[in-house]
Structures are given as C-alpha cells and as structure tokens.
GUVEX-293124 format. One record per residue (C-alpha): residue in three letters; x, y, z. Coordinates in Angstrom, 1 decimal. Each point is the difference from the previous one (the first is absolute). Layout:
// residues N
[r ALA, [X, Y, Z]]
...
END
This chain:
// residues 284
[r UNK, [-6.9, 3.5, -19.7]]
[r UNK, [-2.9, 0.4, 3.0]]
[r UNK, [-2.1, -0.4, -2.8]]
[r UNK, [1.8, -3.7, -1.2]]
[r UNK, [-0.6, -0.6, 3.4]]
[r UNK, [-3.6, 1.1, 0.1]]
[r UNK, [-0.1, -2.0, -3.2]]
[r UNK, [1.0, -3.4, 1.7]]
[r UNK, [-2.2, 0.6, 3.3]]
[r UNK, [-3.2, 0.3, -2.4]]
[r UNK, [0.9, -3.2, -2.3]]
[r UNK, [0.6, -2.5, 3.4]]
[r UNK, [-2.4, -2.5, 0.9]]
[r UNK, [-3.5, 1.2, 1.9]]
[r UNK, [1.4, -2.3, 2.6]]
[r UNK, [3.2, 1.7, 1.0]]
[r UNK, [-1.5, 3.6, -1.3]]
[r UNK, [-2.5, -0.8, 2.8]]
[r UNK, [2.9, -0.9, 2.4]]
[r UNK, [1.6, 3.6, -0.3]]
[r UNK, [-2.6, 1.1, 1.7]]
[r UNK, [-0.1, -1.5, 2.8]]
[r UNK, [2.6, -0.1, 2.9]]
[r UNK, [2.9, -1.5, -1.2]]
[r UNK, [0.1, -3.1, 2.1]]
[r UNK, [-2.5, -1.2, -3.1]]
[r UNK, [2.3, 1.3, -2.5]]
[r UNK, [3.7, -1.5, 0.9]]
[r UNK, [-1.8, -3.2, 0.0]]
[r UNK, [-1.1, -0.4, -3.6]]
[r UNK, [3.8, 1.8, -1.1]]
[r UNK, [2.9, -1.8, -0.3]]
[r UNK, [3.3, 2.0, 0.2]]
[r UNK, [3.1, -0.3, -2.6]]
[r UNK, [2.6, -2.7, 1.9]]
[r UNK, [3.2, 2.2, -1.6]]
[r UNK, [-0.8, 3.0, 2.1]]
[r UNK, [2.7, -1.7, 2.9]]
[r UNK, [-3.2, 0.5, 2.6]]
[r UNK, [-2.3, -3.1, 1.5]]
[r UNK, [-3.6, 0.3, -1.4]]
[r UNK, [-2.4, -0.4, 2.5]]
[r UNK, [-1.8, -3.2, -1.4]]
[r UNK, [-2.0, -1.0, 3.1]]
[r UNK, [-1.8, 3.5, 0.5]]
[r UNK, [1.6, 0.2, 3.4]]
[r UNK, [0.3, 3.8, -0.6]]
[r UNK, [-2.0, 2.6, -0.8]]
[r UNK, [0.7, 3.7, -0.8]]
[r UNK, [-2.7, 2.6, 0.4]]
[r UNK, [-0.2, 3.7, 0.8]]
[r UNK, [-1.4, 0.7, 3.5]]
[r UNK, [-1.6, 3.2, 1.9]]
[r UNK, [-0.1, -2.1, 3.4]]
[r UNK, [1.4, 1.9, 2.7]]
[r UNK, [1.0, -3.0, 1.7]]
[r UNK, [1.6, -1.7, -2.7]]
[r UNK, [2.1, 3.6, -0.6]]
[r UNK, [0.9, 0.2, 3.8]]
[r UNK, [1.4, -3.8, -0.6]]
[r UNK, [2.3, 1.1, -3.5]]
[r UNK, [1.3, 3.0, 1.8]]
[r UNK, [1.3, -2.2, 2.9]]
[r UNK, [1.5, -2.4, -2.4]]
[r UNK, [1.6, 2.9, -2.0]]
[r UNK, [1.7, 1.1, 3.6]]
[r UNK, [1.5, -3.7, 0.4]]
[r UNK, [1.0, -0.4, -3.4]]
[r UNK, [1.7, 3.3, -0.4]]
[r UNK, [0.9, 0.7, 3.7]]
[r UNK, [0.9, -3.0, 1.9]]
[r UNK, [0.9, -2.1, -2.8]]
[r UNK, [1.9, 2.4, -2.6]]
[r UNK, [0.7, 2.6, 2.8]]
[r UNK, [-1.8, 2.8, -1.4]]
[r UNK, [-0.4, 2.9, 2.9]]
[r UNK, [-3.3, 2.2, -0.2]]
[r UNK, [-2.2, 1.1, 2.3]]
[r UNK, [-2.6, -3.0, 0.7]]
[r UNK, [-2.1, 0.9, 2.5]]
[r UNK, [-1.8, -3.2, 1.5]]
[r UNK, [2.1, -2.0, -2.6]]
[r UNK, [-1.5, 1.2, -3.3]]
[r UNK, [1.3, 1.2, -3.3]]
[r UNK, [-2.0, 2.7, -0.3]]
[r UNK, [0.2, 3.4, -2.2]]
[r UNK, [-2.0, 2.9, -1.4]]
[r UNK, [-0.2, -2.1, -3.3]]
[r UNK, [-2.2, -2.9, 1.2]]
[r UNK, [-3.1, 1.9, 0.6]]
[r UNK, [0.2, 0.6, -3.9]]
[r UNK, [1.1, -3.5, -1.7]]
[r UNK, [-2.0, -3.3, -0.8]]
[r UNK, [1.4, -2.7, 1.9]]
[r UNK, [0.7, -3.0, -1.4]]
[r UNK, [0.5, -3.4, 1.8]]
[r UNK, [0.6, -3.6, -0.7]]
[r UNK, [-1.9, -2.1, 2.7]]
[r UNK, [1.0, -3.7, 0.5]]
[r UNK, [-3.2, -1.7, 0.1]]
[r UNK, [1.4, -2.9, 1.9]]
[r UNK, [0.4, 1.9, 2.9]]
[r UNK, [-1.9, 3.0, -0.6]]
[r UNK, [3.9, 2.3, 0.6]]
[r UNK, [0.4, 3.1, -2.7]]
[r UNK, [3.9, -1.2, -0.8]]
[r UNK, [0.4, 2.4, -3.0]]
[r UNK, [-0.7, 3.6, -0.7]]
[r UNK, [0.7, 3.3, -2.1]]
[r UNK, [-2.0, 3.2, -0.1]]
[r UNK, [-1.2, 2.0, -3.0]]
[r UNK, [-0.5, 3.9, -0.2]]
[r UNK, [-1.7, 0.7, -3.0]]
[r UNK, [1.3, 2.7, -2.2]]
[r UNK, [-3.4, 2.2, 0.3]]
[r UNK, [0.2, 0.4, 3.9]]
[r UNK, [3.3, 1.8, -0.5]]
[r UNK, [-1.8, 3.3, 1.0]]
[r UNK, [-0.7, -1.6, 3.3]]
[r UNK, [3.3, -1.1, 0.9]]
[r UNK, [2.1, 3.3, -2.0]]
[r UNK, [2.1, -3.2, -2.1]]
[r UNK, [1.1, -3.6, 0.0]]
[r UNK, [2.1, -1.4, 2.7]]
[r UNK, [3.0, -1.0, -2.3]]
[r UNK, [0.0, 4.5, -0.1]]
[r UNK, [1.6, -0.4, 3.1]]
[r UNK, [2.9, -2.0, -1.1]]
[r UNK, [0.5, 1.1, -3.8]]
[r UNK, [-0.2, 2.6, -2.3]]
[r UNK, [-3.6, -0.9, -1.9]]
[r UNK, [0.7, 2.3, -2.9]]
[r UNK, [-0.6, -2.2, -2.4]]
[r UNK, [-3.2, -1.2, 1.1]]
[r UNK, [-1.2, 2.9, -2.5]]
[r UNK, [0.9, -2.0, -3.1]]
[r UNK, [-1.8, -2.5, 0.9]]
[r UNK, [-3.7, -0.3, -1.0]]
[r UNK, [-2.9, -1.7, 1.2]]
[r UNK, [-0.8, -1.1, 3.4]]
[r UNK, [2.7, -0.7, 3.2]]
[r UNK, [-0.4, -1.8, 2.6]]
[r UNK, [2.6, -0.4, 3.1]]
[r UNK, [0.7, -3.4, 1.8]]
[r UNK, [1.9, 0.0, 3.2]]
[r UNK, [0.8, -1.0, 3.3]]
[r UNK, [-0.7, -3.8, -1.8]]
[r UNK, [1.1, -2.6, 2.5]]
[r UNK, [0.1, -3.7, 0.4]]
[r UNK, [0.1, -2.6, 2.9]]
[r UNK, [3.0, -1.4, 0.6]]
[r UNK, [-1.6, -3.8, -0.6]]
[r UNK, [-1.5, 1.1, -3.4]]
[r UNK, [3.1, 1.6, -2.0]]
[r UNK, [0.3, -3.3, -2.0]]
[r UNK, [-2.3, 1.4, -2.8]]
[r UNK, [-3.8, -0.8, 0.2]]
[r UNK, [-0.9, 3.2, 2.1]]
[r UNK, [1.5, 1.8, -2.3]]
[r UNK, [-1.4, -1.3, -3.0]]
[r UNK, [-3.5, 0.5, 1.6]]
[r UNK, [0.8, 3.5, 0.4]]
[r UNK, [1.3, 1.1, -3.3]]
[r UNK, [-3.0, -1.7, -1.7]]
[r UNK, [-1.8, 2.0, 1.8]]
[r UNK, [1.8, 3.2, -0.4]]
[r UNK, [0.0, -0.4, -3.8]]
[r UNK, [-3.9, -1.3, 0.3]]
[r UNK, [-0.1, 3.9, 1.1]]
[r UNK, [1.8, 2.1, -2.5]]
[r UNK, [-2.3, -2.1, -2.7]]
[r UNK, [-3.6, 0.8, 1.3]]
[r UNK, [1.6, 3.9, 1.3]]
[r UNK, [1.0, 0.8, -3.2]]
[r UNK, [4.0, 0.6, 1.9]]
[r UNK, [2.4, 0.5, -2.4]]
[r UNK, [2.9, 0.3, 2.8]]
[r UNK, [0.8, -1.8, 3.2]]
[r UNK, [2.7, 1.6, 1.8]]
[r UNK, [1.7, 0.0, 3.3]]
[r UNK, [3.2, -1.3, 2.1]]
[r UNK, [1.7, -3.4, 0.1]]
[r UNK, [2.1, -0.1, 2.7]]
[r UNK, [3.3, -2.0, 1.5]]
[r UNK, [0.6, -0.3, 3.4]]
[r UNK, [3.1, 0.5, 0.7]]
[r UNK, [0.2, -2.2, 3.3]]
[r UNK, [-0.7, -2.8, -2.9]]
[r UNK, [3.2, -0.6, -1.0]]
[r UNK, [-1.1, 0.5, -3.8]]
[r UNK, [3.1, 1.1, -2.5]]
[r UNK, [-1.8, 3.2, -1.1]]
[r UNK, [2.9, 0.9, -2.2]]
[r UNK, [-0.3, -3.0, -2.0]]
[r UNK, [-3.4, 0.2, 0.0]]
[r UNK, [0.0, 3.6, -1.5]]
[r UNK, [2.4, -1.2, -2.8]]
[r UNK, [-2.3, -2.2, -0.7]]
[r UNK, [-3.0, 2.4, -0.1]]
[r UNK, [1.9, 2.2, -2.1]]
[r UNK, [1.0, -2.7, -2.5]]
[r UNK, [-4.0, -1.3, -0.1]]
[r UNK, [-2.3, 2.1, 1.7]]
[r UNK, [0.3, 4.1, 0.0]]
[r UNK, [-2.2, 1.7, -1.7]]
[r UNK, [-0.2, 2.2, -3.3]]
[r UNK, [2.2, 3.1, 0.6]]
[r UNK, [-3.4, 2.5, 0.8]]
[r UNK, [-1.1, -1.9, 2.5]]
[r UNK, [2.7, 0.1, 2.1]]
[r UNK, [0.0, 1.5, 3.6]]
[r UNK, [2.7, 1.2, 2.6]]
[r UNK, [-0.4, -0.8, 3.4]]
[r UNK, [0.4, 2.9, 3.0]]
[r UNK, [1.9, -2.3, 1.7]]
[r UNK, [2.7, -2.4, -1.0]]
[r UNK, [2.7, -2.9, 1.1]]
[r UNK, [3.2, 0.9, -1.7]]
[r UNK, [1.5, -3.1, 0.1]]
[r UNK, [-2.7, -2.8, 0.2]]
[r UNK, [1.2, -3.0, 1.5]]
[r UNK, [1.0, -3.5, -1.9]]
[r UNK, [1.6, -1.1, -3.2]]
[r UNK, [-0.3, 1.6, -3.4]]
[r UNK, [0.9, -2.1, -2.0]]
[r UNK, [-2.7, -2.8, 1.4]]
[r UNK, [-2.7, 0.9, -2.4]]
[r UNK, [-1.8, -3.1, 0.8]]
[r UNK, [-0.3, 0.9, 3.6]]
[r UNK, [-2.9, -1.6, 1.5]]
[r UNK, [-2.8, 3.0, 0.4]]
[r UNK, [-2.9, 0.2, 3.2]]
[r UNK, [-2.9, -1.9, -1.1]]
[r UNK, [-2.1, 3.2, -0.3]]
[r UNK, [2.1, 1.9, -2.3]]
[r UNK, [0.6, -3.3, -2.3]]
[r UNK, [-3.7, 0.0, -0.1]]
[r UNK, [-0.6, 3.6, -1.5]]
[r UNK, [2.7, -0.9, -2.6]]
[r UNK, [-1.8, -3.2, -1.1]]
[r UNK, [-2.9, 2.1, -0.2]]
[r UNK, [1.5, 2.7, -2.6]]
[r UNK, [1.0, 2.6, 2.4]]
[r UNK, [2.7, 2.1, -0.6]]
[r UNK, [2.6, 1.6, 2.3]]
[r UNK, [0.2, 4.0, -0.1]]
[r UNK, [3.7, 0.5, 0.5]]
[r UNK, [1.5, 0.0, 3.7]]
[r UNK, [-0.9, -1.2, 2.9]]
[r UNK, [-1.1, 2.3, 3.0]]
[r UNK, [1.6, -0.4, 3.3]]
[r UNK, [-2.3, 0.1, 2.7]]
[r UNK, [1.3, 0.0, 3.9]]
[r UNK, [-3.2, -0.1, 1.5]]
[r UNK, [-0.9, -3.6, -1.5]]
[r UNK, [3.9, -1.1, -0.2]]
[r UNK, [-0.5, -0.6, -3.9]]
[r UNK, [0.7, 1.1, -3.5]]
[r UNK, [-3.5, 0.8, -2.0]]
[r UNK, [-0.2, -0.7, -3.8]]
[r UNK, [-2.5, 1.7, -1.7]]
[r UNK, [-2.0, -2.5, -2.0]]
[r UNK, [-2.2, 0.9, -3.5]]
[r UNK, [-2.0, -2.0, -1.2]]
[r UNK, [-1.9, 0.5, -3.2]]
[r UNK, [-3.5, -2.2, -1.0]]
[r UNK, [1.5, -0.1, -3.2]]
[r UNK, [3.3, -1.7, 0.8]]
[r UNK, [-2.1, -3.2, 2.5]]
[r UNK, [1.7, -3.2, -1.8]]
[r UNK, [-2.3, -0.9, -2.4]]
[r UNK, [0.6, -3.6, 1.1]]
[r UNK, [-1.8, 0.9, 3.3]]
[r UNK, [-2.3, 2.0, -1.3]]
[r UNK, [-1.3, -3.0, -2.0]]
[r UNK, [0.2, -2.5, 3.1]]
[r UNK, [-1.9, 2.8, 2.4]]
[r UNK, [-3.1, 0.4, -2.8]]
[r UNK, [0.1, -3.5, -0.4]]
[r UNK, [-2.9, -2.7, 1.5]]
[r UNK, [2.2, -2.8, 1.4]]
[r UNK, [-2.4, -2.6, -1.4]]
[r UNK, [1.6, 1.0, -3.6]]
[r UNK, [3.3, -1.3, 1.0]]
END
C-alpha cells in the first residue's frame, strides 16, 4: 500500500507536488479537507503545522505541556521551572501548529522515529504496555505522544491541521505504523466505561496486535451500556483517522488518566481523506 501511496504522490499536479515540499503553511492552503471527518477544516489558513528544531519554540511546548497536563488535568510530575520535560524530548521531532494570527503555537504532538530506538533503549508507550506485538508488525514505526491542545482550539481546526500533517509524514517517510497513547483525563468527567464498550464494539484491533498494560483500573468509571458516549476530541480524532485501539487501557497515577494505545496503519487512512489530502482545492 506505501507504494499506492507513492503511486498517487507521483500522478498529482506539479503544483501541489511542488507544495509538498515546502513548509506546510503552502500546502494546507491549496488542500481541502473531507467535511464528514466531524473536525473544522481550517479554510482561512489561520494555522500552520510544521516540525521545529527552535529551542525557543520547544522551551514554549514544554510549558504548555505542564499547564495542560498539570494545572489543568492535574497531572503531578516533577516540572522544574514549569516545564514538561523528560529524557525522551532530546530524541523526538517536535511538531507544532502555530496560529498565524497571533503568532501562539496552540497545538502540538511529538514524534520518535522508530530508527532512534537505539538511542532511547524503546518507545515511550514501553513504559505503559507490553509491546510484544510490535514484532509482527513490519515496516517502519513511529511514536506520537505527549499531543496536546489549547483549551480555545479543541473545536476541531487545530486538530485537523495536525493530522494532515502527521499523515503528510508517514507518506514521504515511507511509515507504515503510527503508534502511541490516547489518553482520558479522568478529572474530565468522561464515561470511560461506555466509551470502552464502544471501542470494543468499533475500534480494537485484530487479535495480534493486541497489548496489556502494566498497569490497570479495574473498574473504569461510567456507564456500559452508553456506547455512544461522547469521546475527548483527541482520541475521536485517531479513530476518524483509521486508528485502532490495542485492547485495555493503562492506568497511569502520575498524569491522573487512563492511556489507550493507538495503531494506526498507512494502509487503513480513509480513503475518502486520502483523496481530499492529495487533492488541489481548485479541482473542487
């Protein structure tokens, strides 16, 4: 299927072929995004997405992980000078979305490439999961996490910036896999029980791709039998996207929320928005 992909990138007009290489500010202006993916397309170009090696602009995500997460979900970590900081950050890209109105970064995941597992001894999501199956899997991985966005940009727009970009990036990287945690705060009031029915009646994944988390929440809190429980914009996002859900959610103290691990296969993008993201906007 990378080679499909490979296949659609090389028959696309010079004009938007020519956009993929530039910074993606130039690209999510000539794309139009599919309307039935429940997220608002950013039509105006207010946002851009782009990976960034500024120190600066790092410093500025790591504080806005630490009020996301801490003050606002109630996470507690050590955050020295107010940053979400760890030993995995010096390793990831870092991916932002920048509102160019007012020049704020109000959306942002990061991205450990499979290949710089030897500097890092394994993914993140190791901590909170047995990976085992990770070894059926072949191609390239990649691992998202610690995505966050601002509290006055969770209506959609942000986030549809961010997955573009995301999937722009497992299409020229050749990644076959995007994998990592989607989490529920638990301070949110979200019924997680219902919410897990629901996954299990739509989203888990094949049987060998399963995981089982080190840690877990016996009895999760909410209604089973609300399977249309309303989900966190993030993880609703992922599902839109293809991802699938590995089984059980982790339970982790530290961030006062229960991790699912997301999968999410190049092959299995909707093929509906993998026509609308290769497609010039002026062939509407």
């Amino acid at each position: 299927m990378l080679a499909q992909a490979a296949g659609k990138i090389k028959a696309l007009s010079p004009q938007l072929k020519g956009a993929l290489v530039k910074p993606f500010a130039a690209t999510a202006e000539i794309l139009r995004f599919p309307r039935d993916m429940g997220m608002e397309p950013d039509t105006s170009g207010r946002f851009t997405a782009y990976f960034t090696r500024s120190r600066r602009e790092i410093l500025k995500v790591q504080r806005m992980r630490y009020r996301i997460f801490a003050q606002e979900y109630g996470a507690s970590f050590s955050a020295p000078f107010g940053l979400d900081r760890d030993r995995y950050d010096r390793h990831c890209l870092h991916l932002v979305v920048k509102d160019t109105r007012s020049g704020d970064i109000v959306g942002y995941t990061r991205v450990l490439p499979g290949d710089r597992l030897h500097r890092t001894g394994g993914f993140y999501s190791s901590g909170e999961f047995d990976l085992s199956m990770l070894k059926r899997l072949d191609g390239k991985l990649a691992e998202i996490g610690r995505t966050c966005i601002h509290p006055e940009h969770r209506s959609g727009a942000v986030i549809t910036v961010l997955w573009a970009r995301l999937a722009q990036y497992m299409l020229e990287n050749n990644i076959r896999y995007l994998l990592g945690c989607a989490s529920i705060a638990l301070s949110e009031g979200y019924n997680v029980a219902g919410i897990q029915q629901r996954i299990q009646e739509r989203h888990l994944s094949a049987a060998p791709h399963r995981v089982q988390p080190h840690l877990r929440l016996h009895s999760l809190p909410g209604d089973s039998s609300d399977s249309a429980a309303k989900m966190p914009p993030l993880l609703k996002a992922y599902l839109r996207m293809g991802a699938r859900i590995c089984g059980e959610p982790c339970w982790d103290p530290d961030f006062n929320c229960l991790d699912f691990f997301v999968l999410m296969a190049v092959d299995d993008l909707p093929a509906r928005y993998v026509q609308h993201f290769l497609q010039p906007a002026q062939a509407v």
